[in-house]
C-alpha positions as CSV (number, residue, x, y, z in Angstrom):
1,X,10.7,0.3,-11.4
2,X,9.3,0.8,-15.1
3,X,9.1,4.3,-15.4
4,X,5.9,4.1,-18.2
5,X,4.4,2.8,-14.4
6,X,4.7,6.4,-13.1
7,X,4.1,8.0,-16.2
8,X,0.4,6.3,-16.7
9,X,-0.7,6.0,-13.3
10,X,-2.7,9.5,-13.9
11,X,-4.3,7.9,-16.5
12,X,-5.0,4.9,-14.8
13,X,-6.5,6.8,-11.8
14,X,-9.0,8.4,-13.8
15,X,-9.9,5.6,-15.8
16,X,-10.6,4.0,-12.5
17,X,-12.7,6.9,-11.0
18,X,-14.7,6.2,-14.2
19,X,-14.6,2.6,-14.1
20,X,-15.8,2.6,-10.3
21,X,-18.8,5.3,-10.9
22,X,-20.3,3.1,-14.0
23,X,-19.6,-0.3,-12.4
24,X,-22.8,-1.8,-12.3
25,X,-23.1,-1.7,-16.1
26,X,-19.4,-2.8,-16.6
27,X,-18.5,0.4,-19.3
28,X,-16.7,-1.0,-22.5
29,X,-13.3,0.0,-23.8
30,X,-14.1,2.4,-26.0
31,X,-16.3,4.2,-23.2
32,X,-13.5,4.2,-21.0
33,X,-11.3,5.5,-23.6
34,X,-13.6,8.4,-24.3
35,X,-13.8,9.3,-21.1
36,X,-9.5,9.6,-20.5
37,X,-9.3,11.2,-24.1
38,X,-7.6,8.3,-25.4
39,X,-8.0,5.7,-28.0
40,X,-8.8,2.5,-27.5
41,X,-5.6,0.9,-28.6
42,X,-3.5,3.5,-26.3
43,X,-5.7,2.9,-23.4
44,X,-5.1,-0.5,-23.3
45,X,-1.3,0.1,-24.1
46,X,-1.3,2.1,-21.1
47,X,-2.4,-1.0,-19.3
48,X,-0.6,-3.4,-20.3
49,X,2.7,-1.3,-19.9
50,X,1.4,-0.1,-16.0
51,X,-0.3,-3.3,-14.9
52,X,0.6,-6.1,-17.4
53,X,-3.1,-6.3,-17.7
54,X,-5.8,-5.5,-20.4
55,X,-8.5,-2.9,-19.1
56,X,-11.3,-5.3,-19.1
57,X,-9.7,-7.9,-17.1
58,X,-8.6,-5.3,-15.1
59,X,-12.2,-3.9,-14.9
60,X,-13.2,-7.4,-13.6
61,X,-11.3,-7.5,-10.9
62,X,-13.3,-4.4,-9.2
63,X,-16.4,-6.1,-8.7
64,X,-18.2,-6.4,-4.8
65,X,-18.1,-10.6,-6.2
66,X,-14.9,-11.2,-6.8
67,X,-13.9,-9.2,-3.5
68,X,-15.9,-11.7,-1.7
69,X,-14.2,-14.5,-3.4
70,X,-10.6,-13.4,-2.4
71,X,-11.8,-12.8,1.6
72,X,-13.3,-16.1,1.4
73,X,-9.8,-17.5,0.2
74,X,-7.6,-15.4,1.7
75,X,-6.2,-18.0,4.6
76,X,-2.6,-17.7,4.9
77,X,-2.1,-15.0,7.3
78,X,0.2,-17.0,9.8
79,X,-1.8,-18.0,13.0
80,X,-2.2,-15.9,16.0
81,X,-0.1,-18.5,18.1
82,X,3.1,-17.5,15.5
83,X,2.4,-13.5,15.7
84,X,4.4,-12.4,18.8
85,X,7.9,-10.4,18.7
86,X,9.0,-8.6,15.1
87,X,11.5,-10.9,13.6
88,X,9.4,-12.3,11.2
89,X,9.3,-11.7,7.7
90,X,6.7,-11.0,4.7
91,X,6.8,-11.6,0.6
92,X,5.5,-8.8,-1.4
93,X,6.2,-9.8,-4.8
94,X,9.6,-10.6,-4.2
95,X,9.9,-8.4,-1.7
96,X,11.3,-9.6,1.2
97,X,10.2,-6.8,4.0
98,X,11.0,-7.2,7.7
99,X,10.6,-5.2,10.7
100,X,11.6,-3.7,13.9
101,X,10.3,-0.8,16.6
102,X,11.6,2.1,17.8
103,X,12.7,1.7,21.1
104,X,11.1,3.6,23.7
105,X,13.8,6.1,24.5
106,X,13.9,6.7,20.4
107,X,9.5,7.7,20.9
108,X,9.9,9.3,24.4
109,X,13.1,11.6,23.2
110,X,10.5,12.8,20.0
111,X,13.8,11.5,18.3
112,X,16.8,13.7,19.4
113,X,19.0,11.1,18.2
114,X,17.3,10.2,15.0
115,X,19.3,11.4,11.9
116,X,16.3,11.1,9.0
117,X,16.8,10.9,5.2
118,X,14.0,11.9,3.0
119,X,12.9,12.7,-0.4
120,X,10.0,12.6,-3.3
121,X,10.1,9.5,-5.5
122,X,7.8,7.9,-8.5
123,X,6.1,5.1,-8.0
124,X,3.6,2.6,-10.4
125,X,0.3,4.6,-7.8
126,X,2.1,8.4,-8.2
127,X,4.9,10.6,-6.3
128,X,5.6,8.9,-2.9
129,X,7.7,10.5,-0.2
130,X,9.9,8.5,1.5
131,X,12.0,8.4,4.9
132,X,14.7,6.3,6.3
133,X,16.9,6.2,8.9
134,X,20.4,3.9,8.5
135,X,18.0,1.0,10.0
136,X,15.3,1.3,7.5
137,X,12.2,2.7,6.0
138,X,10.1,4.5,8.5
139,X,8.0,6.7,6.5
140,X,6.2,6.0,2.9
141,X,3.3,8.1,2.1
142,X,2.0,9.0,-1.0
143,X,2.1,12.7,-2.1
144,X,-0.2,13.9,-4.7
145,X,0.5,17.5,-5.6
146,X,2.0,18.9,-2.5
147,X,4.7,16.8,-1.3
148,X,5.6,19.6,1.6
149,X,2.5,18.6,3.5
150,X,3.7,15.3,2.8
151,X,7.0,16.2,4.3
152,X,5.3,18.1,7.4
153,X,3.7,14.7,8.1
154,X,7.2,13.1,8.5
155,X,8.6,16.0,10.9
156,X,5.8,16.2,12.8
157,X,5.9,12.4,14.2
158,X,10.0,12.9,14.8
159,X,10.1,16.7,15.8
160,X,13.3,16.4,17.5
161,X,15.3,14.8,15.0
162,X,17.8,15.5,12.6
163,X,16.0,16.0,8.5
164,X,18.5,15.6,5.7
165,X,17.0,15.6,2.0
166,X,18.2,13.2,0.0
167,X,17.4,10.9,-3.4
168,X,14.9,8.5,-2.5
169,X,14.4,7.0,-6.1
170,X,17.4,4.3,-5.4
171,X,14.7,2.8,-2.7
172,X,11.7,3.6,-4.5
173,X,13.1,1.2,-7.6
174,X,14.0,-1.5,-4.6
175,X,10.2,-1.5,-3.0
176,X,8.5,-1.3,-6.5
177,X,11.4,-3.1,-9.2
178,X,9.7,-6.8,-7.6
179,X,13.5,-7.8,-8.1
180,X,13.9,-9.8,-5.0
181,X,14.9,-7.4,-3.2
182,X,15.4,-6.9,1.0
183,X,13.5,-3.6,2.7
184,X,13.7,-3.4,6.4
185,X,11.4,-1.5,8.4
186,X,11.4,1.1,11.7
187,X,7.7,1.1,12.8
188,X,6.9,3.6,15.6
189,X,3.4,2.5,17.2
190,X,1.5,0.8,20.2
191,X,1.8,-2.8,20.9
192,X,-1.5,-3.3,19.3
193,X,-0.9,-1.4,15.9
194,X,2.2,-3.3,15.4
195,X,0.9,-6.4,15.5
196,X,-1.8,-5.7,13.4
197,X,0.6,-4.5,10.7
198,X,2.6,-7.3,11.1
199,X,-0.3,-9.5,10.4
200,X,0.0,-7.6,7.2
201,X,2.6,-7.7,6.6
202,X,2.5,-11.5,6.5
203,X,0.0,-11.5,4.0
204,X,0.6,-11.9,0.6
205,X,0.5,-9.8,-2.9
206,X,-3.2,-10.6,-4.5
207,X,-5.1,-11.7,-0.7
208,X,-7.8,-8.9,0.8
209,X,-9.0,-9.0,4.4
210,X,-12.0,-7.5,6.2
211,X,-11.1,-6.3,9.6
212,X,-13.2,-8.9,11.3
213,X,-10.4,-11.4,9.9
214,X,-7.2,-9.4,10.7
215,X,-8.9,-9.0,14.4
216,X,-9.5,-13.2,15.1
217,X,-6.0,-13.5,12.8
218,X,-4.5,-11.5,15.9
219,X,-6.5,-13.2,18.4
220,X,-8.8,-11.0,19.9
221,X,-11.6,-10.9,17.8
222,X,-14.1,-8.4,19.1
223,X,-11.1,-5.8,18.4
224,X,-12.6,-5.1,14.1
225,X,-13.2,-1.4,15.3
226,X,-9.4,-1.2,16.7
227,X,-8.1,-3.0,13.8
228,X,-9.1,0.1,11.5
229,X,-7.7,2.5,13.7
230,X,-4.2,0.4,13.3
231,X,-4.7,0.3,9.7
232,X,-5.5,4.1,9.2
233,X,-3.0,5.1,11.5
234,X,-0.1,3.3,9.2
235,X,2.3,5.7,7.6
236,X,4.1,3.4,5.7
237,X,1.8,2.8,2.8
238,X,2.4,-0.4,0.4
239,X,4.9,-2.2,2.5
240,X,2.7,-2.3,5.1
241,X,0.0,-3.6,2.9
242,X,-3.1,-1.5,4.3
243,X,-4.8,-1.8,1.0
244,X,-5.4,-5.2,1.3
245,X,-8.0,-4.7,4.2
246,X,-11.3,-4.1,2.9
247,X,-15.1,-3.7,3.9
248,X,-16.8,-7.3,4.7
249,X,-19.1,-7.0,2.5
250,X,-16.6,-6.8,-0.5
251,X,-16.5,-3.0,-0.5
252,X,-13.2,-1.2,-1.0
253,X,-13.4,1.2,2.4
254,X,-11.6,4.0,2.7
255,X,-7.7,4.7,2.5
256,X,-5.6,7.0,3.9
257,X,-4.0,7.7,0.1
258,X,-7.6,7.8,-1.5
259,X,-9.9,4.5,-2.7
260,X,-9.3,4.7,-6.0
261,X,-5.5,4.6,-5.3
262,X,-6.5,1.7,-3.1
263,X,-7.9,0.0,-6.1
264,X,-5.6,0.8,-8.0
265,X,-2.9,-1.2,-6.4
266,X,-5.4,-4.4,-5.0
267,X,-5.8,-4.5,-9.0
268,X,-2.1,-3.8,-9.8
269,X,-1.1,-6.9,-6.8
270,X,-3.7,-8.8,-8.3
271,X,-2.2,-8.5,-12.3
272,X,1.2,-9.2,-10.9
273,X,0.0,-12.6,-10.1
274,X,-1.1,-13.6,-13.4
């Protein structure tokens, strides 16, 4: 991972937050500038170093219309007939992700026999912590300020299990570098959830789904309402791309991280692309 990412994501944030609150009128550079204390040739440094992007292209890619135009093209989530058992795999960048459940003695034990790694990382969207298991990832969240809440999250979905802190950078650079790199999952959930993040996980870097699509991608499509609870209930932000589901309508909906994070990296998957 470029570590300029991490360092002017706080930036970035609030230049969002700014961006989003005066979108209608599309604010300039030098307003946006203003507004993060910043000059206009270091704002868009900032950009160009996090995203690879200039603000204003950036600021483009926030409006309600071009939402609409990537759920209308967004078509290649594989079809419902394909989306049975977990040994498929998705591209994120070039990411190669894959996934597995917990068995049900691993849930009904609370996970007495689950030895957990975990630790604070930096990411391109701010400090992430992470947990794995010598199977894979089972825990991603994004931490803000206080990373022991983030923490308590973790224990509280394994009570029973063993918690060793550890360095979690080395697989932060892996899910974030885009250097082709392999990152299997452990997803803990009900037969539905999964296979709505699976159908996420399908999807690729740049698409954006309303919850209406992910339900008739699943095959049952009267389920949009059950499809959000699968989405919110995801604690494994970014590789199970979450962000990419948004409001019919073209707005951004909520997030479990925050929706200017949310934005944040739609726009970031988005400049990645070109």
């Amino acid at each position: 991972m470029n570590t300029s990412q991490q360092r002017h994501y706080d930036t970035v944030e609030k230049a969002i937050v700014f961006i989003r609150d005066h979108l209608n009128r599309q604010p300039n550079l030098a307003e946006v500038a203003e507004h993060v204390h910043l000059s206009e040739y270091h704002l868009q440094r900032v950009f160009t170093e996090w995203a690879g992007i200039s603000p204003k292209r950036f600021m483009q890619s926030l409006t309600k219309e071009r939402a609409l135009e990537v759920l209308k093209s967004s078509s290649t989530l594989i079809d419902a007939a394909n989306n049975v058992g977990l040994s498929g795999t998705g591209r994120l960048h070039d990411l190669i992700v894959s996934c597995e459940a917990m068995t049900p003695g691993e849930v009904k034990s609370l996970g007495a026999q689950l030895i957990i790694s975990f630790g604070e990382a930096y990411t391109p969207f701010g400090t992430a912590v992470i947990g794995w298991t010598e199977r894979g990832v089972c825990f991603l969240q994004f931490a803000d300020s206080d990373a022991f809440e983030t923490v308590a999250i973790l224990k509280e979905q394994w009570p029973l299990a063993t918690f060793k802190q550890a360095d979690a950078q080395g697989i932060a650079n892996s899910i974030f570098s885009g250097s082709g790199n392999k990152v299997h999952l452990i997803v803990k959930g009900t037969n539905f959830q999964i296979k709505v993040w699976e159908a996420l996980m399908k999807s690729h870097s740049g698409e954006l789904f309303s919850y209406s699509q992910i339900a008739e991608r699943i095959g049952s499509p009267k389920a949009s309402r059950a499809v959000g609870s699968a989405v919110a209930s995801n604690t494994i932000g970014f590789l199970i791309p979450c962000h990419r589901v948004i409001r019919g309508d073209g707005d951004v909906g909520q997030f479990r991280w925050g929706s200017d994070r949310k934005v944040a990296i739609q726009g970031w998957e988005a400049a990645q692309l070109g």
